[in-house]
C-alpha positions as CSV (number, residue, x, y, z in Angstrom):
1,X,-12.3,8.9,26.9
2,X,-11.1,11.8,24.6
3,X,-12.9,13.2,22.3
4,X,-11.8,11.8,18.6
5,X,-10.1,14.4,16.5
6,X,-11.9,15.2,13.0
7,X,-10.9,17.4,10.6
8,X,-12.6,18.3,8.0
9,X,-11.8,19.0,4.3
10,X,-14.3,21.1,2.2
11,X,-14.7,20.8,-1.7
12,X,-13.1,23.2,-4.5
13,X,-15.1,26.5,-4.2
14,X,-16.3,26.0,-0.5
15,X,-15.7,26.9,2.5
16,X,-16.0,25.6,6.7
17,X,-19.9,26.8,6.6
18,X,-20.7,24.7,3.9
19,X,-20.6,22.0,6.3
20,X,-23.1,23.6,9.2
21,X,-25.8,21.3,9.1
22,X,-23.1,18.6,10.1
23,X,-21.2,20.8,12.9
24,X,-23.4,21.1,15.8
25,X,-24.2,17.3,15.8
26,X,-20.5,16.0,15.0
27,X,-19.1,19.0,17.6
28,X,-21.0,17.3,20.5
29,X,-18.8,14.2,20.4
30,X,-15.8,15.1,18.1
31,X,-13.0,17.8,18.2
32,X,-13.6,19.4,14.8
33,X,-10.6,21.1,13.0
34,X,-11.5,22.6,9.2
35,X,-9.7,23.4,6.4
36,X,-9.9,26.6,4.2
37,X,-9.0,26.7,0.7
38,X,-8.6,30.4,0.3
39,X,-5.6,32.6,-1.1
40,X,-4.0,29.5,-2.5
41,X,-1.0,30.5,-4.7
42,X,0.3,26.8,-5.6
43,X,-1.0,23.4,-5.7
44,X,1.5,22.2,-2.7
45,X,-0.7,24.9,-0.9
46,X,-3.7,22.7,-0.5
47,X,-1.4,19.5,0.8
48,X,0.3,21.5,3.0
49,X,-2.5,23.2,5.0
50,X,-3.8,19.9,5.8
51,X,-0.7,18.5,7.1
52,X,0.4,21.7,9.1
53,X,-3.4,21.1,10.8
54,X,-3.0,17.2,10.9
55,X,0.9,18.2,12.7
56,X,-0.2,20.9,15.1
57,X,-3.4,17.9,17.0
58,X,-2.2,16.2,19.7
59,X,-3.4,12.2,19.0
60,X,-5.0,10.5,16.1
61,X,-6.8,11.9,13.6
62,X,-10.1,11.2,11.2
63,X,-10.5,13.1,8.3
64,X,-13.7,14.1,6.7
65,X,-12.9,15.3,2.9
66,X,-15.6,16.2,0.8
67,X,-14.9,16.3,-2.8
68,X,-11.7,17.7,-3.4
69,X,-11.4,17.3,-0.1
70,X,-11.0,13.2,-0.8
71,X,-8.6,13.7,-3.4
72,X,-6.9,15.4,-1.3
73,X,-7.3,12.8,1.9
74,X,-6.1,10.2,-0.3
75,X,-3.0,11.3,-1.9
76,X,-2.0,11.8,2.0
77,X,-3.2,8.6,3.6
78,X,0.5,6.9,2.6
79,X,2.2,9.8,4.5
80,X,0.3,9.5,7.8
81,X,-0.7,6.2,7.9
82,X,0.1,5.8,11.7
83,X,-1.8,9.2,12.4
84,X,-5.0,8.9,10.6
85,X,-6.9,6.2,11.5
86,X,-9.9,6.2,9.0
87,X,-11.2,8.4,6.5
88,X,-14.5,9.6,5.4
89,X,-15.2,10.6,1.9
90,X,-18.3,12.4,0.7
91,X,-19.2,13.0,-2.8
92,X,-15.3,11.5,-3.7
93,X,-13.0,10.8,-6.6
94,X,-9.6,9.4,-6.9
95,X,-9.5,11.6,-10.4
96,X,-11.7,14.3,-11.0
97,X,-11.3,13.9,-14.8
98,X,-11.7,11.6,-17.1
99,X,-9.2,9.6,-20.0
100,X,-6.9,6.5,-19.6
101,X,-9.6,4.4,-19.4
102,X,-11.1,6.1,-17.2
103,X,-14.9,7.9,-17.6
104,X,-16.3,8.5,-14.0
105,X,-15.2,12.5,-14.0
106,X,-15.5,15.4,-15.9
107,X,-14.0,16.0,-19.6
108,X,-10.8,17.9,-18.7
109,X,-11.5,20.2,-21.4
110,X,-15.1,20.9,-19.6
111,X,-12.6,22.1,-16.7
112,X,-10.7,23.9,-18.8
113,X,-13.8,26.0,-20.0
114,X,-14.5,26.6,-16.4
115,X,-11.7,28.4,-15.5
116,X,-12.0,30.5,-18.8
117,X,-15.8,31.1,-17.3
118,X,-14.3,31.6,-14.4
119,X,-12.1,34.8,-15.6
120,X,-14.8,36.5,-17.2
121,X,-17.6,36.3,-14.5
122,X,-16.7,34.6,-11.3
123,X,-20.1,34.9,-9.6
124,X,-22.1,33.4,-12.4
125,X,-20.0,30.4,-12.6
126,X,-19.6,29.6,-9.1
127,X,-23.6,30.3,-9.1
128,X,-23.7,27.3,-11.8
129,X,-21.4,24.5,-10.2
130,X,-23.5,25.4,-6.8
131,X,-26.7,24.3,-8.6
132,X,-25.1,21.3,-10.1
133,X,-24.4,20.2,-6.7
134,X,-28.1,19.5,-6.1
135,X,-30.3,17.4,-7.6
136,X,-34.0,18.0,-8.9
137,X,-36.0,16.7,-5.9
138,X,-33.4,18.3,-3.6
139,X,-33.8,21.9,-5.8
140,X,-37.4,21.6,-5.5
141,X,-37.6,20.8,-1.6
142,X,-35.4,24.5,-1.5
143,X,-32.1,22.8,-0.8
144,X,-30.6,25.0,-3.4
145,X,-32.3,28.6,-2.1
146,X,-31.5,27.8,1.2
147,X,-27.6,26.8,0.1
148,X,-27.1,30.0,-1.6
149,X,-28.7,31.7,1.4
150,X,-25.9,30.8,3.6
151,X,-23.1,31.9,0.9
152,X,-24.6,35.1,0.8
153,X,-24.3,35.5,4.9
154,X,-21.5,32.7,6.0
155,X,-18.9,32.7,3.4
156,X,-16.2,35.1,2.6
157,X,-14.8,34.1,-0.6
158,X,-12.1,33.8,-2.6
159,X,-10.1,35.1,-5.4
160,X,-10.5,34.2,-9.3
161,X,-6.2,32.9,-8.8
162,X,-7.0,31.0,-5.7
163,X,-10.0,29.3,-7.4
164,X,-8.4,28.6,-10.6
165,X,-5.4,26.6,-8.6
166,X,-7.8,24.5,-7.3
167,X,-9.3,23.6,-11.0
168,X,-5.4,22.5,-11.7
169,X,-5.6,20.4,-8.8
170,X,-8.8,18.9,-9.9
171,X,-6.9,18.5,-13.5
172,X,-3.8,17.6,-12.4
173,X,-4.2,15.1,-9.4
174,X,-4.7,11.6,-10.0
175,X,-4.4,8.9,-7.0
176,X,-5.9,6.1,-8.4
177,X,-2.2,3.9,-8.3
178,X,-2.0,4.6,-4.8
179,X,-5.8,3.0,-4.0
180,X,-4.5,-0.7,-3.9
181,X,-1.4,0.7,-0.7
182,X,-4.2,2.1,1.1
183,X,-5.1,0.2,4.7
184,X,-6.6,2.7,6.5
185,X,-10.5,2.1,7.3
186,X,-12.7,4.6,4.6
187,X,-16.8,5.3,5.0
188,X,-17.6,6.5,1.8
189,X,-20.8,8.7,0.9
190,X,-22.3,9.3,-2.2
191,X,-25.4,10.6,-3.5
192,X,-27.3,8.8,-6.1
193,X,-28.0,11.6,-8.1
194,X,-24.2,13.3,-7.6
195,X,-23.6,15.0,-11.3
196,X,-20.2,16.4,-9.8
197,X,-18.6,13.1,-9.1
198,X,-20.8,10.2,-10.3
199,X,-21.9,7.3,-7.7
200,X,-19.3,5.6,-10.3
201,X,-16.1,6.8,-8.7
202,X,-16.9,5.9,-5.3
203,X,-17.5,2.3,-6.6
204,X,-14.2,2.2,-8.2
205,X,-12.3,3.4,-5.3
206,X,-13.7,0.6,-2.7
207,X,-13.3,-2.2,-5.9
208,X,-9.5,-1.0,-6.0
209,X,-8.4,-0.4,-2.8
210,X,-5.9,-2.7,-0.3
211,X,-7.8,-2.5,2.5
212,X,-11.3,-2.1,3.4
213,X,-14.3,0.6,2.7
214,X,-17.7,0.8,3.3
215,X,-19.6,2.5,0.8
216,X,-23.6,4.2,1.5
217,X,-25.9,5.9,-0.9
218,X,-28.1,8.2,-0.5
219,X,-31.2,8.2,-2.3
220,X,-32.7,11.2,-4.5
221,X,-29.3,13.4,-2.9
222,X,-26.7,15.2,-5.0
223,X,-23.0,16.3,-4.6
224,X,-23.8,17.7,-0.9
225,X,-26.1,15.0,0.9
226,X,-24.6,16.4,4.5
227,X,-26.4,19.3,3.5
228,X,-29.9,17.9,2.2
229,X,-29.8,14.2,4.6
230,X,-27.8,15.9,7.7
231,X,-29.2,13.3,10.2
232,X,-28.4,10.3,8.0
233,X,-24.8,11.7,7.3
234,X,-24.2,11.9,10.6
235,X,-25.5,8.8,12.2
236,X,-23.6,7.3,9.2
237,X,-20.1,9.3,10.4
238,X,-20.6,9.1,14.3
239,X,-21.2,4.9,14.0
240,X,-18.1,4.8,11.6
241,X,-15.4,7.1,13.6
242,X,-16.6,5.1,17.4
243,X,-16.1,2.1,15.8
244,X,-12.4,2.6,14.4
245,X,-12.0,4.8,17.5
246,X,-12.9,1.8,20.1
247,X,-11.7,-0.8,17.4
248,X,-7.9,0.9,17.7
């Protein structure tokens, strides 16, 4: 049998490497595609990338989007329903921020300070959101040290334009009407202890969608548990995708 397709969808900020501890276990059985979010210039950028990806594999598709990255892989599930056959979404949102009665997300004016942040000194902002990613237990087991480690010798960075488009994404994008038309299988993952996107907004996306989700926590983790619980993400991923796989 052929080797399911994956592609993968990193979070704002982030780049293919931030997934490593998930790509030499997932590579052995999947065909792994990733998404960059570098050099964006407009928000159609990010959309586009994925679906020139999702347009150039040969079969059906899985997406992995992290984040951002499930923002993203929801506002698309409508347009490639017969393509993608399930999704999984670590860490996700269907609206980053918060307001019309809605409270599981950021203050958009908390965003908005970012990017001001952002413009004056890009390092020691990026530096902050990275440790927000992780929680306590995971900063004192060295899950943090050893994060910023492979920044400093796997990533290549992006521009202070490029990063502040994907803040207006974050801002701008807002996908919860579309939850209840969605069919297509999800696993979600979410880290008790996520201060990014709170366990919350995972709970409200299965709750509202049309078709079915399975939703897993994982204790004591933050905003990037394939990073701190590698072997539990995957087992989690693997037993999902051969499922749907087999199941279509």
């Amino acid at each position: 049998m052929k080797q399911p397709n994956l592609v993968m969808l990193p979070g704002w900020g982030m780049e293919k490497d931030a997934f490593q501890p998930l790509i030499k276990p997932l590579s052995e059985v999947f065909h792994l595609s990733f998404i960059e979010w570098r050099d964006m210039k407009t928000l159609n950028d990010f959309e586009e990338r994925v679906i020139d990806t999702i347009a150039s594999i040969d079969g059906p598709v899985f997406l992995l989007g992290w984040s951002l990255g499930s923002l993203l892989s929801l506002e698309l599930e409508s347009s490639y329903r017969k393509k993608i056959k399930g999704f999984i979404l670590i860490g996700s949102t269907s609206r980053f921020t918060t307001g019309d009665n809605y409270s599981f997300g950021w203050d958009p004016r908390m965003v908005e300070r970012m990017k001001k942040q952002l413009q004056r000194n890009k390092e020691k902002t990026l530096t902050s959101f990275y440790e927000a990613m992780f929680s306590e237990a995971e900063k004192e087991e060295g899950f943090y040290h050893q994060f910023i480690t492979t920044i400093q010798s796997e990533f290549h960075g992006d521009d202070v334009f490029s990063l502040l488009i994907g803040l207006d994404y974050l801002i701008q994008k807002d996908v919860r009407v579309k939850l209840d038309q969605i069919e297509t299988p999800i696993l979600l993952i979410h880290g008790r202890e996520d201060k990014i996107c709170p366990l919350e907004a995972s709970s409200f996306i299965k709750e509202n969608l049309g078709g079915k989700a399975e939703v897993h926590i994982i204790e004591g983790a933050g905003h990037i548990p394939f990073f701190t619980k590698p072997q539990e993400c995957v087992q989690l991923i693997k037993t999902f995708i051969q499922k749907e796989y087999i199941h279509d």
